[in-house]
Backbone as ProteinMPNN parsed JSONL, in Angstrom:
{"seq_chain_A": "XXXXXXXXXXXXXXXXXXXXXXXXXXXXXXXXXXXXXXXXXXXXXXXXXX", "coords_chain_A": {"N_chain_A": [[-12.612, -6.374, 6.882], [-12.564, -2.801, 7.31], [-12.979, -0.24, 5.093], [-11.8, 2.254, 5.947], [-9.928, 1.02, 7.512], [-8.33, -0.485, 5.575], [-7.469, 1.846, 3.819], [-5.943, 2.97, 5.602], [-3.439, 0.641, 5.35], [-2.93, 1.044, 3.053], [-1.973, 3.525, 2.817], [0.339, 3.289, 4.606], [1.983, 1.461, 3.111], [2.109, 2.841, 0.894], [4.117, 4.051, 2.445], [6.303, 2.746, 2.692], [6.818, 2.088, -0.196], [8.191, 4.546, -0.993], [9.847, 4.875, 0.351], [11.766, 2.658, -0.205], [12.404, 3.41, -2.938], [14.321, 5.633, -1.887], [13.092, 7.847, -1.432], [13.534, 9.535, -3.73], [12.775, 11.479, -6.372], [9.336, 11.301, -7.176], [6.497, 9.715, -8.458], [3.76, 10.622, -6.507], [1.394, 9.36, -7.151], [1.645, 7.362, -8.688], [2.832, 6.071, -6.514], [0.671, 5.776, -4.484], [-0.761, 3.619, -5.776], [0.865, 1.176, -6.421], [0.764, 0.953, -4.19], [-1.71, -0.304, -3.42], [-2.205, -1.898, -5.038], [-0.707, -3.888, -3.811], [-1.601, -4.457, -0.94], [-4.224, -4.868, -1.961], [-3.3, -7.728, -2.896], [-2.452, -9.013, -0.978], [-4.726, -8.917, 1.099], [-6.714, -10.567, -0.805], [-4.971, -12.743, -0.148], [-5.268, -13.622, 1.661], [-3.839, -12.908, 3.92], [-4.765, -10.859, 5.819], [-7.019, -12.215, 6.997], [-8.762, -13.328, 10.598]], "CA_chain_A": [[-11.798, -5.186, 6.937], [-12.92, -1.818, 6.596], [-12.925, 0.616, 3.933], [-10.861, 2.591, 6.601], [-8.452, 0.058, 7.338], [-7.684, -0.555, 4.033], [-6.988, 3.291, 3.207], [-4.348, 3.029, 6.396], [-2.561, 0.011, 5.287], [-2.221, 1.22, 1.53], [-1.262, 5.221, 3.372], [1.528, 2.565, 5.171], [2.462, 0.875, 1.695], [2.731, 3.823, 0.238], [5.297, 4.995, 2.41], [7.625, 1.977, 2.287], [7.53, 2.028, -1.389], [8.408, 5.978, -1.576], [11.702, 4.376, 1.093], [12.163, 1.575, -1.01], [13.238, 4.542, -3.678], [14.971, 6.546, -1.48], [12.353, 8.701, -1.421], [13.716, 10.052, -4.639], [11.737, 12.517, -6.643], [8.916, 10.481, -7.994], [5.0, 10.241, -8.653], [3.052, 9.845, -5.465], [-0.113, 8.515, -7.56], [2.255, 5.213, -8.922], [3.155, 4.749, -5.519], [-0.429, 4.644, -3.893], [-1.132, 2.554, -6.689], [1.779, 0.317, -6.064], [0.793, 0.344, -2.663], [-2.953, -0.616, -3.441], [-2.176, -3.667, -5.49], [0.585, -5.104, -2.956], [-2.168, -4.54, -0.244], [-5.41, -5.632, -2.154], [-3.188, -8.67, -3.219], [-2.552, -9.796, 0.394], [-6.268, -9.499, 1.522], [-6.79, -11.416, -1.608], [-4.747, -14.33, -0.034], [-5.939, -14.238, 2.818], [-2.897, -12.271, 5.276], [-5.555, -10.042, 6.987], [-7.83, -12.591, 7.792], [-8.829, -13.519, 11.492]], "C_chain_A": [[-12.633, -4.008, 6.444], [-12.789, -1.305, 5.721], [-11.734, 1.368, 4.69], [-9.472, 2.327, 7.088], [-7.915, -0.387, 6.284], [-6.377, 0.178, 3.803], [-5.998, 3.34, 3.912], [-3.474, 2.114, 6.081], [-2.076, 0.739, 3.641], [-1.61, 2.898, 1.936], [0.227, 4.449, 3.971], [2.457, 1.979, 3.917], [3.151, 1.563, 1.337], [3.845, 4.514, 0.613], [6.83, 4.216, 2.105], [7.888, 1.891, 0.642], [8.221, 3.409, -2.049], [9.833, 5.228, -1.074], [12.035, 3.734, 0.351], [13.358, 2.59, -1.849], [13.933, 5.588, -3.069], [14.322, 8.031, -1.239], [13.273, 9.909, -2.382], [12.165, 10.985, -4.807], [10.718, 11.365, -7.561], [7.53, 11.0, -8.066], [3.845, 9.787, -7.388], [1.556, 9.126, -5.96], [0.496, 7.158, -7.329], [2.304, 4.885, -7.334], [2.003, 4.541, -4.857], [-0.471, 3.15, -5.067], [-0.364, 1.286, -6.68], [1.037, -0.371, -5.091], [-0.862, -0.982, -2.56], [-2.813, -1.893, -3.924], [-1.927, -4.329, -4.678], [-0.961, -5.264, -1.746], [-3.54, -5.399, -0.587], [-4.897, -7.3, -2.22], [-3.071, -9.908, -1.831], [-4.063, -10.171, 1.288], [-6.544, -10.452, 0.662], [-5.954, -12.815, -0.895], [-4.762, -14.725, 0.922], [-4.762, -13.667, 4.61], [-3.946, -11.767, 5.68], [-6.808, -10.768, 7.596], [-8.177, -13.074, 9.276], [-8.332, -15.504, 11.552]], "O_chain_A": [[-13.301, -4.076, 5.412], [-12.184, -2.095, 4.997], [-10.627, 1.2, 4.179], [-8.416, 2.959, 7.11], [-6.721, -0.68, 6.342], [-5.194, -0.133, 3.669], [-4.958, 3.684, 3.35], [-2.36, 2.485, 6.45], [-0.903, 0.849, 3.285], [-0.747, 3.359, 1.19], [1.258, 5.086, 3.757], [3.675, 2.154, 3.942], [4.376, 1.463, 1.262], [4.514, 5.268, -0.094], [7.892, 4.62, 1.632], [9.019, 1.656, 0.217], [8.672, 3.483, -3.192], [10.762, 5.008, -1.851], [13.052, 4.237, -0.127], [14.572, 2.653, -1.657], [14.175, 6.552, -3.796], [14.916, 9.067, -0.94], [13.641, 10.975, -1.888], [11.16, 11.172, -4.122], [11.198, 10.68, -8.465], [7.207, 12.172, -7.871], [3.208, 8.734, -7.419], [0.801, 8.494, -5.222], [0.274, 6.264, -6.512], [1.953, 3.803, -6.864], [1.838, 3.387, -4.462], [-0.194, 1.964, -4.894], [-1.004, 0.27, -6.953], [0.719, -1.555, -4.979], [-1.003, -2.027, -1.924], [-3.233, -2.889, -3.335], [-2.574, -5.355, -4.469], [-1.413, -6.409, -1.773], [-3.965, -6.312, 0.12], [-5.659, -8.167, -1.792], [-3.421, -11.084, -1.732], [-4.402, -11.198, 1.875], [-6.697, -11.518, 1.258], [-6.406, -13.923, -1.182], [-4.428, -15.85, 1.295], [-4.903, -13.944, 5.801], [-4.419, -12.738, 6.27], [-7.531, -10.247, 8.445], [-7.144, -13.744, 9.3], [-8.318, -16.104, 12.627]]}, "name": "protein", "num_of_chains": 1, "seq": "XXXXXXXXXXXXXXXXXXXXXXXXXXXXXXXXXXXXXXXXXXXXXXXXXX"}
């Protein structure tokens, strides 16, 4: 996976976890950061592999 494809799945993350909250008023850092774990944790187990 790219560096690029990464940055689009955790830009995708990030938006379901802003919906998740209703896209209340919140902190868009936490939610990349949200998003970055949930995403690194799935390459980590192996979802994006071929």
């Amino acid at each position: 996976m790219t560096a690029e494809q990464r940055h689009n799945y955790i830009e995708v993350a990030a938006f379901y976890v802003a919906q998740r909250r209703g896209f209340a008023p919140g902190n868009p850092v936490d939610d990349w950061a949200m998003a970055e774990l949930e995403v690194d944790r799935l390459i980590a187990s192996g979802h994006f592999s071929k």
